[in-house]
Structures are given as C-alpha cells and as structure tokens.
C-alpha positions in Angstrom: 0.0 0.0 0.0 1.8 3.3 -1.1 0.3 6.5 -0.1 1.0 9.6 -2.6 0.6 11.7 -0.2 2.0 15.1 -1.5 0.3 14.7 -4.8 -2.7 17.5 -5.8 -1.4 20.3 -3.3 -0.1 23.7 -4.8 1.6 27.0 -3.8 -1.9 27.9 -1.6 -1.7 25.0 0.0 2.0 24.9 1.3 1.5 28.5 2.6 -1.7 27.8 5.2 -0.3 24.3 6.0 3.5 26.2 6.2 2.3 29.2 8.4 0.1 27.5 10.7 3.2 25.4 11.5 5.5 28.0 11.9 2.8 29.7 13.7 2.7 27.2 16.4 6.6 26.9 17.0 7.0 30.4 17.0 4.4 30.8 19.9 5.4 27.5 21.4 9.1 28.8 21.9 7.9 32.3 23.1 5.0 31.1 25.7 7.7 28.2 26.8 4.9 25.6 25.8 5.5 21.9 27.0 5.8 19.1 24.3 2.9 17.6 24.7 1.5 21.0 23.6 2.9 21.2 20.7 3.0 17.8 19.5 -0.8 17.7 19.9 -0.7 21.4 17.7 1.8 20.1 15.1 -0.7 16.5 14.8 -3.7 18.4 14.8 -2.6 20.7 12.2 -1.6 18.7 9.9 -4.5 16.0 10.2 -7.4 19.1 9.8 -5.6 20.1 6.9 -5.3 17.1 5.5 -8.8 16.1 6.1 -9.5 19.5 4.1 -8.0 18.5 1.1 -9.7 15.3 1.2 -6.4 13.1 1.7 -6.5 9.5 2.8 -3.4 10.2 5.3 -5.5 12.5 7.7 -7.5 9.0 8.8 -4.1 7.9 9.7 -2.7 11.1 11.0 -6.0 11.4 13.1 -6.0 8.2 15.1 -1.9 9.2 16.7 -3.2 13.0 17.3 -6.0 11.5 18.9 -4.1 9.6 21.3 -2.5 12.6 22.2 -5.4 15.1 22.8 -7.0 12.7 24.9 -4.2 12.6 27.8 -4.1 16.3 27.3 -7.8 16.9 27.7 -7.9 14.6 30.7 -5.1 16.7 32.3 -7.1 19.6 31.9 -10.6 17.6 33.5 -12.2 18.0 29.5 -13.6 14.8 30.5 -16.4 15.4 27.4 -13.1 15.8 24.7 -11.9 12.7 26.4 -14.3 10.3 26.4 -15.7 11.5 23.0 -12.2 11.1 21.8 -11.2 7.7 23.2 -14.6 6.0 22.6 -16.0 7.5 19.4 -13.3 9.2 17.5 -10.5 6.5 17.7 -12.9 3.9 16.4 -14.0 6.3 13.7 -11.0 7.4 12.2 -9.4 3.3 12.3 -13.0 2.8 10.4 -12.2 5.5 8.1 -8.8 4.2 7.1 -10.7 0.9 6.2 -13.6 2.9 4.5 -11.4 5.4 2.6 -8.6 3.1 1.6 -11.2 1.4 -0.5 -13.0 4.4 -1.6 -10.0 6.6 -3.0 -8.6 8.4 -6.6 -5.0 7.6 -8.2 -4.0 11.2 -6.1 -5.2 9.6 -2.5 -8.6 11.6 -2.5 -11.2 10.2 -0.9 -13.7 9.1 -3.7 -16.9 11.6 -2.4 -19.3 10.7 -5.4 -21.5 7.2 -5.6 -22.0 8.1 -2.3 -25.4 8.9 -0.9 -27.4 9.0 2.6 -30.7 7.9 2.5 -33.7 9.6 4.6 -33.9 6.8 6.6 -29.8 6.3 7.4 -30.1 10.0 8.6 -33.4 9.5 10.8 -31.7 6.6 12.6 -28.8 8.4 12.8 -30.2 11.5 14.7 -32.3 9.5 16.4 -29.1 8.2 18.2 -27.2 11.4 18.5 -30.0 13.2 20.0 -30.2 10.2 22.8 -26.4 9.8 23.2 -26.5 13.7 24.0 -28.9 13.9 26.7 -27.0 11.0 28.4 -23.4 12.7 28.1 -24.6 15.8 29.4 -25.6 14.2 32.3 -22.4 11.7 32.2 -20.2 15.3 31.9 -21.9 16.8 34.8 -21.6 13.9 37.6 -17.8 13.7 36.5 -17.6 17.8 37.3 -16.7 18.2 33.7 -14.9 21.9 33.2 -16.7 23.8 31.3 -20.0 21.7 31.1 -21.9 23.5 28.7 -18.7 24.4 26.0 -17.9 20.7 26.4 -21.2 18.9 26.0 -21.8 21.8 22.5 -18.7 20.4 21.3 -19.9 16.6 22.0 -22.6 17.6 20.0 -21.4 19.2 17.4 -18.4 16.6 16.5 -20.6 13.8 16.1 -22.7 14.5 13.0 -18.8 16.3 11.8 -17.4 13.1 12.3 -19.9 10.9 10.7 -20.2 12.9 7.5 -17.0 12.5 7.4 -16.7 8.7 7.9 -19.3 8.7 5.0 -17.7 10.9 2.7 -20.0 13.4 2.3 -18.5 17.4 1.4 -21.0 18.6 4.4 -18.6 17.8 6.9 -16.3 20.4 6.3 -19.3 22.8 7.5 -19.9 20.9 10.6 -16.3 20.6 11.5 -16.8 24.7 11.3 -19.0 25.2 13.8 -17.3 22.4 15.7 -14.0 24.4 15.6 -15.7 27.6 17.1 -16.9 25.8 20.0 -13.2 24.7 20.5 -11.8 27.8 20.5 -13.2 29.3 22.6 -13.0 26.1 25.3 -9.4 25.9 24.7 -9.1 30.1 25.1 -10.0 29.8 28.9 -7.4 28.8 29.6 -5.4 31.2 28.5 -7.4 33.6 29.8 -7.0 32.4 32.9 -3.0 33.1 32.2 -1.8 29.9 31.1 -0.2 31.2 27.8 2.0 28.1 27.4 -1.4 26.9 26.1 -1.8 29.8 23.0 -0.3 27.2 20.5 -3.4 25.5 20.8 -5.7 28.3 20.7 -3.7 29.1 17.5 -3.7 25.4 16.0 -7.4 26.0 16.8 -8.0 29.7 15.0 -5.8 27.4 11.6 -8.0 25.1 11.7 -11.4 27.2 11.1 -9.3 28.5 8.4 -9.3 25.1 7.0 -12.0 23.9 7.4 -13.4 26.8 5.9 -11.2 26.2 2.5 -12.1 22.7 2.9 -15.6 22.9 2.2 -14.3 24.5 -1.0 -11.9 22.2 -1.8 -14.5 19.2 -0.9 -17.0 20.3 -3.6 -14.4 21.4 -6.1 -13.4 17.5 -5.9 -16.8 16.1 -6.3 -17.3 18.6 -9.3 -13.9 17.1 -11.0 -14.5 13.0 -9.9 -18.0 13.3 -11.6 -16.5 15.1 -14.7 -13.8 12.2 -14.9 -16.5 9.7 -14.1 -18.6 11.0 -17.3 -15.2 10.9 -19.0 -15.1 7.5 -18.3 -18.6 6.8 -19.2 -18.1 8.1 -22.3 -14.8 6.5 -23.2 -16.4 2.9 -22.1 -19.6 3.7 -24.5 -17.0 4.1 -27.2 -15.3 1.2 -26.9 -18.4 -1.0 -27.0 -19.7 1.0 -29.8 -16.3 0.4 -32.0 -17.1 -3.6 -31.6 
C-alpha cells in the first residue's frame, strides 16, 4: 500500500499548511509551551488540513493525534473531549482508514461521489445522537466536567462532523466549522486564565477554522472534478463498445 501523499497540493496549499506550522513553534518557543503541547498542535494541524483536502493520510494522522489530545484533555478535566475522543473518534477514524482506503482516486482523495445517505440512514442516525446527547450531558456533569456547557456543545457538534466524514459526504467540512468555534473558545480559557503556554493551541485552533473553511471548498471542487472524470469515463467505455 503506497500513499502519494503530497500529490494534488499547490503554492496555496503549502502557505496555510506552512504558516500555521511556523505559527505554532513560534508561539510554542515564546510562551515556553510543554511538548505535549505542541505535539498535539503540530498533529492536529496537519491531520485538519489534510482532512480538508480530502487526503487518505489524515485518517491515519487522526487516530496518533487523537491519542494525544486525549491525555491532554484529561489533564485539563475535559472529560467530554476525552471520552468523546477515546470512545468515538479513535474507532471512527481506524474505520475511516478501512472505509477510505477502498473508496480513494489515483491522487489519495477520498472518492466523495456514488456516495449517498438515505432519509432513513439520517433519521436513525439522529435518532441516536439526540439520545447519546442527553445522556453525556448528564455523564459530563456527575464527573464535574470543566466547562459543562462548551464541552457537552462540542460533543454535539463533532458527532454528526465526524460521521459525514466517515461517510464521505462534502458537508462535513461545515460541521467541523462550527465544531472548531466551540473549541476555541474552550481551549481560550485557559489562556485567559493566564496559562499562555497553552496559546499554541488556541492558535492550532483559530488554523484550523481556516481550514476547514477552505475545505468545504476544496471538498466540492473534488466532487465537481470526480464526476467530470467519471462522465469521461462513461463516455470512453460507451465508445469502446460501440467500435465492436
């Protein structure tokens, strides 16, 4: 299995995905930020971008950064970012590597046409979210969750991100949006509180609105050019059966 990774980025790309890295060191070095920090900024980064540009290496990407944002968030008593990570997100993104493996162009782009959700697929589906919402509220609140309300919102709003994403659908990217919002300004309390060792974060977060933002973009520029070369192909196919 070779991944080619690098392949369909240009000059646009390597400057967000180039300053929000430098970004993050820079503020990492001034606010004396601890690695776990930045490691978790430099993953994230490069995963949400990634995922923006529709790239099969973010599901791989996602499930180490993960990992890490989970020990951080339990540091900080997120206990919603924790358990919604460890128990939901993980599992997700291992699915997606399965899923998008076997759903991908020769460039590594996940394949987002012959792809569809039916009524009833999204009627189950928030049937179950609304359900599994209610209960983590309550879940968050007898484990004195900081920050109850910001972290049961971003519960809630990763979910459905996450599961448009697992099913390749271009919506995601304006889920993932409004996800990142709520983020930002969970992760800025603490640096108002005056813990500026965490601003690489709050930065990694501000990039990654900026991404997601150019994601949605990029996702339905790539669903406009798979279903131009799958006509292409249509048409080449109908040819050669027409020649015999």
């Amino acid at each position: 299995m070779k991944l080619k990774t690098w392949k369909g980025y240009n000059l646009i790309d390597a400057f967000l995905l180039g300053g929000g890295i430098l970004t993050i060191l820079v503020t990492a070095i001034i606010f004396k930020s601890n690695w776990l920090v930045i490691v978790n900024s430099l993953l994230g980064i490069c995963c949400v971008f990634m995922q923006a540009k529709g790239k099969i290496a973010t599901q791989f990407i996602g499930v180490i950064w993960f990992v890490f944002y989970c020990y951080l968030s339990y540091q900080q008593k997120y206990y919603g970012e924790t358990i919604l990570y460890a128990t939901i997100m993980i599992p997700l993104y291992i699915y997606g590597i399965i899923s998008w493996l076997a759903h991908r162009d020769k460039k590594d782009n996940v394949v987002i046409i012959k792809n569809k959700i039916s009524l009833t697929e999204l009627l189950i589906f928030l049937s179950i979210w609304l359900c599994v919402d209610v209960g983590v509220f309550f879940l968050l609140q007898t484990l004195n969750t900081a920050q109850l309300w910001l972290s049961t919102i971003a519960f809630c709003t990763m979910i459905p991100s996450v599961y448009l994403l697992m099913r390749r659908n271009k919506w995601n990217q304006l889920l993932f949006l409004i996800n990142d919002i709520v983020l930002c300004i969970l992760w800025q309390t603490l640096v108002y509180k005056g813990d500026y060792s965490f601003i690489p974060i709050l930065c990694y977060q501000v990039f990654q609105i900026i991404y997601d933002a150019y994601g949605m973009f990029e996702w339905v520029k790539l669903e406009k050019k798979q279903k131009n070369e799958n006509l292409e192909e249509l048409e080449t196919t109908n040819n050669i059966k027409g020649d015999k």
